[in-house]
C-alpha positions, -999 to 999 in steps of 0.1 A, spaced: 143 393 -486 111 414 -491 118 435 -519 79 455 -519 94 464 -481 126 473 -489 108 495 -517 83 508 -495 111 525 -477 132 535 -498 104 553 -518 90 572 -485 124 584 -478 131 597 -513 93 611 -516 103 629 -481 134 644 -495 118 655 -527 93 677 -509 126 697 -489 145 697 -521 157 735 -518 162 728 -481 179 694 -490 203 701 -521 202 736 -528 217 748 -496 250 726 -489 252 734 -527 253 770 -523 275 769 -488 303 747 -505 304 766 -540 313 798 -510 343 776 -504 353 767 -540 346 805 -546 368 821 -517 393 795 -509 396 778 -547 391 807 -573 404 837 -552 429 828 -525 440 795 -551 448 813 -574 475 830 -554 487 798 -536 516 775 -548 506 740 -560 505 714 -533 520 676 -550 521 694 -587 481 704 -582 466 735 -578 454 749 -545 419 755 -560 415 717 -575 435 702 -547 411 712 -522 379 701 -542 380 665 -528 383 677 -490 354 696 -496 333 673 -512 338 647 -489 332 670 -460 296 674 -476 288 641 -479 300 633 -447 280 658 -433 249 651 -454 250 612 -448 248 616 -408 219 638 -412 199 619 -437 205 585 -418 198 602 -383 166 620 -390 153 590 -415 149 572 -380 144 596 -359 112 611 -369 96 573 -368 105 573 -333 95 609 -323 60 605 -341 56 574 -326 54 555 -359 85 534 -357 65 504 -338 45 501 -370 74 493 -388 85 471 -365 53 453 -360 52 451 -400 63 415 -415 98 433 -424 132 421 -409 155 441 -394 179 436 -424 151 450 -448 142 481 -424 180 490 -429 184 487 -458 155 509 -468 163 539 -444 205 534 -453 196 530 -488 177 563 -491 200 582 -472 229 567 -493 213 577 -522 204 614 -513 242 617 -506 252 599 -539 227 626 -557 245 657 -540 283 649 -539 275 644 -579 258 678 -581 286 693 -562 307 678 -584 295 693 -612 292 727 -595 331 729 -584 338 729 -621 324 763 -624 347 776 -603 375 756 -602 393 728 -631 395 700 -619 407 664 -632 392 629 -623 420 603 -631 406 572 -619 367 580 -620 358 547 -606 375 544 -578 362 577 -571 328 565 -579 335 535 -557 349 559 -526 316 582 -532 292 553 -526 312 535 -498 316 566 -478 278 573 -486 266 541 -471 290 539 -445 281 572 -427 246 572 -433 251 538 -415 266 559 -387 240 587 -389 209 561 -386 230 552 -350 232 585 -337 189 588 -349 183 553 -324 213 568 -298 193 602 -302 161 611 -276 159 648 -287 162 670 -316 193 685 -307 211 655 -301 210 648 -341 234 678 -344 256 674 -318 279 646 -337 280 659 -372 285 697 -356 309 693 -329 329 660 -340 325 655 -376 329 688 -391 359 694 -369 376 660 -378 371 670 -417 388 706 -414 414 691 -395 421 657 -418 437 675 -445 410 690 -460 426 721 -467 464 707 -469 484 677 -469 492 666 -438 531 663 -452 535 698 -444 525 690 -407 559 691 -382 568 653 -370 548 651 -341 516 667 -355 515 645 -389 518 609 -364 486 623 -343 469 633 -374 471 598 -387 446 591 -359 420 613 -373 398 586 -393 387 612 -419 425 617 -430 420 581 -445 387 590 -461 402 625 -480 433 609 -487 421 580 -506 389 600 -521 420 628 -534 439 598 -550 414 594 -570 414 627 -583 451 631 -586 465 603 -581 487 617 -549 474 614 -517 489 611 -478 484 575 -473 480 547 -494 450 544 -511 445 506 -499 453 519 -465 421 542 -470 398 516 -483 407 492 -458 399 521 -432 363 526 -446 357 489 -445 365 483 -411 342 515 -400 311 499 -420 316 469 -403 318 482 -368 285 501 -378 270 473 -388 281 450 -357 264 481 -337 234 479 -362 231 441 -352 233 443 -313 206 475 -314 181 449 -332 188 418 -312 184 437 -278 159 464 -290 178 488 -272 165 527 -280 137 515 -300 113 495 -280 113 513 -250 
């Protein structure tokens, strides 16, 4: 292991983000504090608790995940993709660093840009809306696993990705749609028979669920059931990660 590489990175990345702080942090922080605002403090307040919590502080870990989500895929994906759009990427891969290494550094950084703003989110929701954090490890533990695994994911769909627009495309069209639809917003106990079963093949209903355990302690499947979930997602990234290096496929041609 190279640890000057691995720094090298990592540093880049971070130094990158710095620069579009505003762009970076302040905006999903201002666009999910809309959604502690309308759906927490004002139609919350007016709502009947869901599993003994309130609306407004039940829905706090649905929307924090659905930011980080979001985040991760964006900060892996573009981490990569600009190397290969300006052409730079076979300077890194010419450079005495393993493949290992190079992931590490561009997952790392994503990772941690994601950490950073689901903790400032954090902090934001209890503005508008009180909260409680019952088991603050495990949520710490959820926060960083769900941070690496998707920006995992998200530096896949940067290799996968030969245009701009193609960054968006997952995060816009199946992510964001999977989050609003995993119980986000509700427990999927208040779904008819037949809806609840095909929701429990929305992966992000694991991801909520065990993130909102956490919180409250309640949540719509078990909490090892969740973890377990997560796990097996980083590994199939990582299996993809593996093959994409071995063949070179996407980045040496």
């Amino acid at each position: 292991m190279n640890p000057y590489a691995v720094r090298a990175i990592y540093q880049f990345e971070m130094n990158r983000w710095m620069r579009t702080i505003v762009q970076s942090v302040a905006a999903p922080v201002i666009s999910t504090s809309l959604y502690f605002v309308v759906f927490g403090a004002v139609i919350g307040s007016r709502m009947a608790a869901l599993d003994g919590v309130s609306y407004g502080a039940f829905i706090v870990p649905g929307l924090l995940m659905l930011a980080i989500l979001t985040e991760s895929i964006s900060n892996g994906s573009f981490g990569i993709y600009m190397p290969k759009f300006a052409g730079t990427i076979y300077e890194v891969l010419s450079a005495p660093i393993s493949s290992a290494e190079m992931v590490i550094g561009y997952v790392g950084a994503a990772a941690s840009k994601s950490m950073v703003l689901g903790l400032v989110i954090l902090a934001t929701a209890r503005i508008f809306v009180p909260y409680e954090i019952n088991h603050p490890f495990v949520m710490l533990a959820f926060l960083a696993l769900t941070s690496v695994t998707f920006s995992l994911f998200g530096f896949l769909i940067g290799i996968w990705a030969d245009g701009w627009e193609k960054l968006s495309i997952v995060p816009t069209l199946v992510i964001t749609p999977l989050t609003f639809l995993g119980g986000s917003f509700y427990s999927i106990d208040m779904l008819p028979g037949v809806w609840k079963t095909i929701a429990l093949f929305n992966p992000v209903v694991y991801l909520v669920s065990g993130f909102r355990w956490s919180f409250y302690g309640v949540s719509d499947v078990g909490v090892g059931v969740s973890l377990a979930a997560t796990l097996a997602f980083l590994v199939v990234c990582l299996a993809a990660v593996t093959w994409i290096f071995r063949t070179g496929w996407r980045l040496k041609t």
